[in-house]
C-alpha positions as CSV (number, residue, x, y, z in Angstrom):
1,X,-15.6,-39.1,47.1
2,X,-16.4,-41.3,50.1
3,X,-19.5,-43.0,48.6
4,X,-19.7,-46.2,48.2
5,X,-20.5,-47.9,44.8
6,X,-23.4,-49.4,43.7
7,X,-23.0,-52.7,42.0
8,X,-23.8,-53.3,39.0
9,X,-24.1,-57.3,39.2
10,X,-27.8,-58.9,38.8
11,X,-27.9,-60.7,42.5
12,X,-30.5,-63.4,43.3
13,X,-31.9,-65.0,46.1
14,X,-32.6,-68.7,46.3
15,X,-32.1,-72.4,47.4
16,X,-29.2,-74.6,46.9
17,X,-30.9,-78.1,45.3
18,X,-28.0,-79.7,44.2
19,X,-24.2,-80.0,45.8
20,X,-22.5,-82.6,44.1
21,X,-20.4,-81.3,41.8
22,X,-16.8,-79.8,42.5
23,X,-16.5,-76.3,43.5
24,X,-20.6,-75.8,41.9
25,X,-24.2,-75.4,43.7
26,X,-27.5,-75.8,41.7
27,X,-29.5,-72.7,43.0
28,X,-33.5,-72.6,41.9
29,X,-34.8,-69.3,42.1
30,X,-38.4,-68.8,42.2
31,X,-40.8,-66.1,41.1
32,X,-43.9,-64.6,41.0
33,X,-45.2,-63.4,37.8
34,X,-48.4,-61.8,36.6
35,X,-49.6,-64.1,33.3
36,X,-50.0,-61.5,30.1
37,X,-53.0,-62.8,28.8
38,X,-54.8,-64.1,31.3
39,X,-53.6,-61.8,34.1
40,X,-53.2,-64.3,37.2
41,X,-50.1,-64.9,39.4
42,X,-48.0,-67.9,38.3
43,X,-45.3,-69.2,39.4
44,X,-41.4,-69.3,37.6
45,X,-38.5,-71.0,38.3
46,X,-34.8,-70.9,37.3
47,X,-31.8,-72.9,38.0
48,X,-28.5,-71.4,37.8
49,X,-25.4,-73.3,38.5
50,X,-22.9,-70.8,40.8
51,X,-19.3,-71.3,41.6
52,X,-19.0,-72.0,45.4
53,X,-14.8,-72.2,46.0
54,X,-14.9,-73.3,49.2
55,X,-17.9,-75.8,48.9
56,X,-19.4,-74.6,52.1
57,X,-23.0,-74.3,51.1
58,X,-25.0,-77.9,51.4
59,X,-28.7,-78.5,50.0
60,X,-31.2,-76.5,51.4
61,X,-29.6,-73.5,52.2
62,X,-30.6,-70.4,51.3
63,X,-27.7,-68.4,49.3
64,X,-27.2,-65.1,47.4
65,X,-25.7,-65.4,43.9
66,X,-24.0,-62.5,42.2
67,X,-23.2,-62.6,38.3
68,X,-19.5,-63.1,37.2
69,X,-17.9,-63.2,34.2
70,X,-18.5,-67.2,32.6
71,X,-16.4,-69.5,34.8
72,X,-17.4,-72.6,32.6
73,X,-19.7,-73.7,30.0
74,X,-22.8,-73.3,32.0
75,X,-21.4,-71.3,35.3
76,X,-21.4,-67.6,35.7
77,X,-22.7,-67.1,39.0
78,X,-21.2,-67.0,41.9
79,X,-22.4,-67.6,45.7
80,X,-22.0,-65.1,48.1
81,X,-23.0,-65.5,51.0
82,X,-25.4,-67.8,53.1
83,X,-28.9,-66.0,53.7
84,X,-30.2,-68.9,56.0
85,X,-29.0,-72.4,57.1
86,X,-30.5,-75.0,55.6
87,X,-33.4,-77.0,58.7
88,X,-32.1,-80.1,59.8
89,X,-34.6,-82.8,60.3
């Protein structure tokens, strides 16, 4: 058998908002979801804090997480990899 695996870990796109704890990035993902009642588009968000070892990823970037087993109370993501540097201004 030479295929390769699918994985079965949730991953998620989104932006690094927060880089100030040890080893940890605040991601936000955002969505766009179709309201049951009423039908229009609105958007979601989520913050998920995702264990980043080497603390390479700085606000703004754009980062894939992949879920883990937990790491801590409120971490069981982990990052990656970088999808796209963050602008400098």
């Amino acid at each position: 058998m030479t295929e390769a695996k699918k994985s079965l870990k949730r991953t998620l796109i989104g932006k690094v908002v927060s880089d100030k704890r040890a080893k940890t990035v605040t991601v936000l993902i955002e969505r766009r979801v179709k309201h049951e009642l009423y039908g229009k588009i609105v958007g979601k968000s989520s913050k998920y804090h995702a264990h980043d070892e080497k603390s390479e990823y700085k606000v703004g970037d754009i980062i894939e997480i992949a879920e883990s087993k937990p790491i801590s109370k409120t971490k069981n993501w982990v990052a990656t990899r970088l999808v796209q540097k963050a602008i400098e201004v």
